[in-house]
N, C-alpha and C positions, 0 to 999 in steps of 0.2 A: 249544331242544329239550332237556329233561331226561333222555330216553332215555341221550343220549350223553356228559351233562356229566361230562369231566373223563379222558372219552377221547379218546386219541391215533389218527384213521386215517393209513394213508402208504399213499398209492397207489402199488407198486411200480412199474407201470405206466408212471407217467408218464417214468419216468428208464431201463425198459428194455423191450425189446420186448415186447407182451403172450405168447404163447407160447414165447419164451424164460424169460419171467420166471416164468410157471407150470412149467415144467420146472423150475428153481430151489427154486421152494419147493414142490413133490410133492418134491423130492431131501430133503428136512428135511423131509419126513412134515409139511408144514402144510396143511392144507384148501384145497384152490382155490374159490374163490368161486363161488355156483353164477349163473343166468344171471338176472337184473333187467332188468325187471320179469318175474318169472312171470306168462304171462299162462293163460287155463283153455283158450283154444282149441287156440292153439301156445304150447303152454309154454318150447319152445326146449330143446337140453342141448348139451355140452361132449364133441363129437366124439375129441378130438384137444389133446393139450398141447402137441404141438411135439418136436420129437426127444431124444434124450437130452442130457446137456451134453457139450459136447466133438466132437459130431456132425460139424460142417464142419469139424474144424479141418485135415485134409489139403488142402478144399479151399481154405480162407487159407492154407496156408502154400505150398501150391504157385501159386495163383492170384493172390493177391491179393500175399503180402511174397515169390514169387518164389524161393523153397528150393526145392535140386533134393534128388532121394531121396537123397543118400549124404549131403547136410546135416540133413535129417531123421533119417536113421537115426542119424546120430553124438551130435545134441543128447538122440533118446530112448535113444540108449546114455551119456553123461554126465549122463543125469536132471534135463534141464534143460525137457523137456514129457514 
């Protein structure tokens, strides 16, 4: 395929969730990909990219690694999240 010779693709995709990954790169202003194949009937579109970054993170840190609020507050008071 000549189109493409000597281009580099990397599917972000593959190494992170797809709408986390588009959240990511809408933050750096890069174009998200639009929906393949277009087709003419249903063309299909891009509802939704996913929350902002940083979105869950109260609920990982309380749920998942187990901080309670006053370890929270002390790590975002020593600027450590």
């Amino acid at each position: 395929m000549t189109a493409l010779k000597g281009i580099r693709v990397l599917d972000l995709g593959t190494f992170i969730a797809g709408p986390h990954c588009a959240t990511i790169l809408g933050e750096f202003a890069i174009a998200v990909p639009d929906v393949v194949p277009r087709l003419s009937a249903t063309p299909g579109e891009i509802r939704w990219l996913g929350e902002g970054v940083g979105a869950q993170n109260e609920e990982i840190f309380r749920d998942l690694l187990g901080l309670k609020d006053n370890d929270i507050r002390q790590m975002r008071d020593d600027g450590i999240i």
